[in-house]
C-alpha positions in Angstrom: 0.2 80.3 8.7 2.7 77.8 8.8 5.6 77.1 12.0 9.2 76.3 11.6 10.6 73.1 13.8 13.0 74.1 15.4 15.2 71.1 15.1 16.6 70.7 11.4 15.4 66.9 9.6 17.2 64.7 11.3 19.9 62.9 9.1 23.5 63.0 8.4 23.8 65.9 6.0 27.0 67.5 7.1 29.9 66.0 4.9 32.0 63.1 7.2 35.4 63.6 8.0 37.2 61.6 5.7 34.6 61.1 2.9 35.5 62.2 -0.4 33.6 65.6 -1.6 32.3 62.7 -4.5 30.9 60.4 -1.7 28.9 63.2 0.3 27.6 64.2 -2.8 26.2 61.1 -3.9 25.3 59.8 -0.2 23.4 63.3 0.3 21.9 63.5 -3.0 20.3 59.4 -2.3 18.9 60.9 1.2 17.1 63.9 -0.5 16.2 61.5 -3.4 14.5 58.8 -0.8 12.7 62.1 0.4 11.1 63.2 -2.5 10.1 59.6 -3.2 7.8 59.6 0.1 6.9 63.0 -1.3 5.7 61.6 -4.7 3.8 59.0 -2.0 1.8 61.7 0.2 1.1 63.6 -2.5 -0.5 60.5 -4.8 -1.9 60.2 -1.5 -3.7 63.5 -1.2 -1.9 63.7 1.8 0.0 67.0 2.9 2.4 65.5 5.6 5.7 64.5 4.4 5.4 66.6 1.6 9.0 68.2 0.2 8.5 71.7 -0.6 10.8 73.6 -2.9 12.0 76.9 -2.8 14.8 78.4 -5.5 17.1 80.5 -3.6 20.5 81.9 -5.1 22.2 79.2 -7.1 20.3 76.2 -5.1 17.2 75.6 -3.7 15.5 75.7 -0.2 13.8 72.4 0.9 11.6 71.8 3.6 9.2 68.9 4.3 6.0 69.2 6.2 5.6 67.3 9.7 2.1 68.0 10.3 -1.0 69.5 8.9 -2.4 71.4 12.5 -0.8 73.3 12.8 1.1 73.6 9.6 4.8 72.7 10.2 7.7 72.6 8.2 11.3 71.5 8.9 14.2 72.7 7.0 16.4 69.9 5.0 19.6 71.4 5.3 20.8 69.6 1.8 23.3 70.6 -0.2 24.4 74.1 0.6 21.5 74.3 3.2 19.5 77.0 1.7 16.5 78.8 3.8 13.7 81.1 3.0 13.4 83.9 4.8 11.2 83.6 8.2 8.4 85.5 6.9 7.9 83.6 3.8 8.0 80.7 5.9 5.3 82.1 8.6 3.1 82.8 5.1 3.2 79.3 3.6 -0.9 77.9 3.8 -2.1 74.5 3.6 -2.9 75.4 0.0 0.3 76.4 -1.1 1.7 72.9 0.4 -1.6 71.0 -1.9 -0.5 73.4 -4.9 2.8 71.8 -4.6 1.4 68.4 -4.2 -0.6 69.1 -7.3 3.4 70.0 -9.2 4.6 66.9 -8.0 2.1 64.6 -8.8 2.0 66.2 -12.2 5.8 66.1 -12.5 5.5 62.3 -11.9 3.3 61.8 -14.4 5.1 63.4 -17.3 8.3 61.6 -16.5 6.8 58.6 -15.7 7.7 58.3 -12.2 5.9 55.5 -10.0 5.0 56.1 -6.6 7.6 55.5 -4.0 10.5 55.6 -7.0 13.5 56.9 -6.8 
């Protein structure tokens, strides 16, 4: 059974006063990007911490990434639009859904030839 931080990952993800809708976009989408690339890592790694987990929801997706293994805890990315799953789904997440998603990412790596650590 996995716990939700309560604080959000840290980060500027809210879009800045005077930055162009074009430059949030692209300065968000290299934070989540850098993200996923220590994902790639942990999970080459075997490890479950810092993995990004994935969720579709509506017309995005969910993220999360996990801050520790005991006891399993996730904290919401609030990219993008800022999807969530709902709290129960979260409460039901297990250490082995986190490795099956490990397993997903290290596969997806692999087909598109994506090293370690790339972004």
């Amino acid at each position: 059974m996995a716990v939700l931080s309560k604080a959000t990952y840290p980060g500027n993800w809210a879009q800045l006063p005077d930055e162009k809708l074009d430059e949030y976009l692209k300065r968000t989408e290299a934070m989540l990007q850098r993200l996923l690339a220590k994902s790639r890592e942990a999970a080459a790694d075997g490890k479950a911490a810092r993995i990004v987990l994935q969720f579709p929801v509506a017309d995005g997706r969910a993220y999360y990434v996990v801050m520790w293994e005991k006891p399993l805890t996730v904290q919401h990315i609030p990219f993008g639009d800022g999807w969530r799953i709902p709290p129960a789904h979260v409460r039901g997440l297990t250490l082995r859904d986190v490795r099956d998603q490990a397993r997903w990412i290290c596969l997806e790596a692999e087909l598109t030839g994506t090293k370690r650590g790339e972004d």
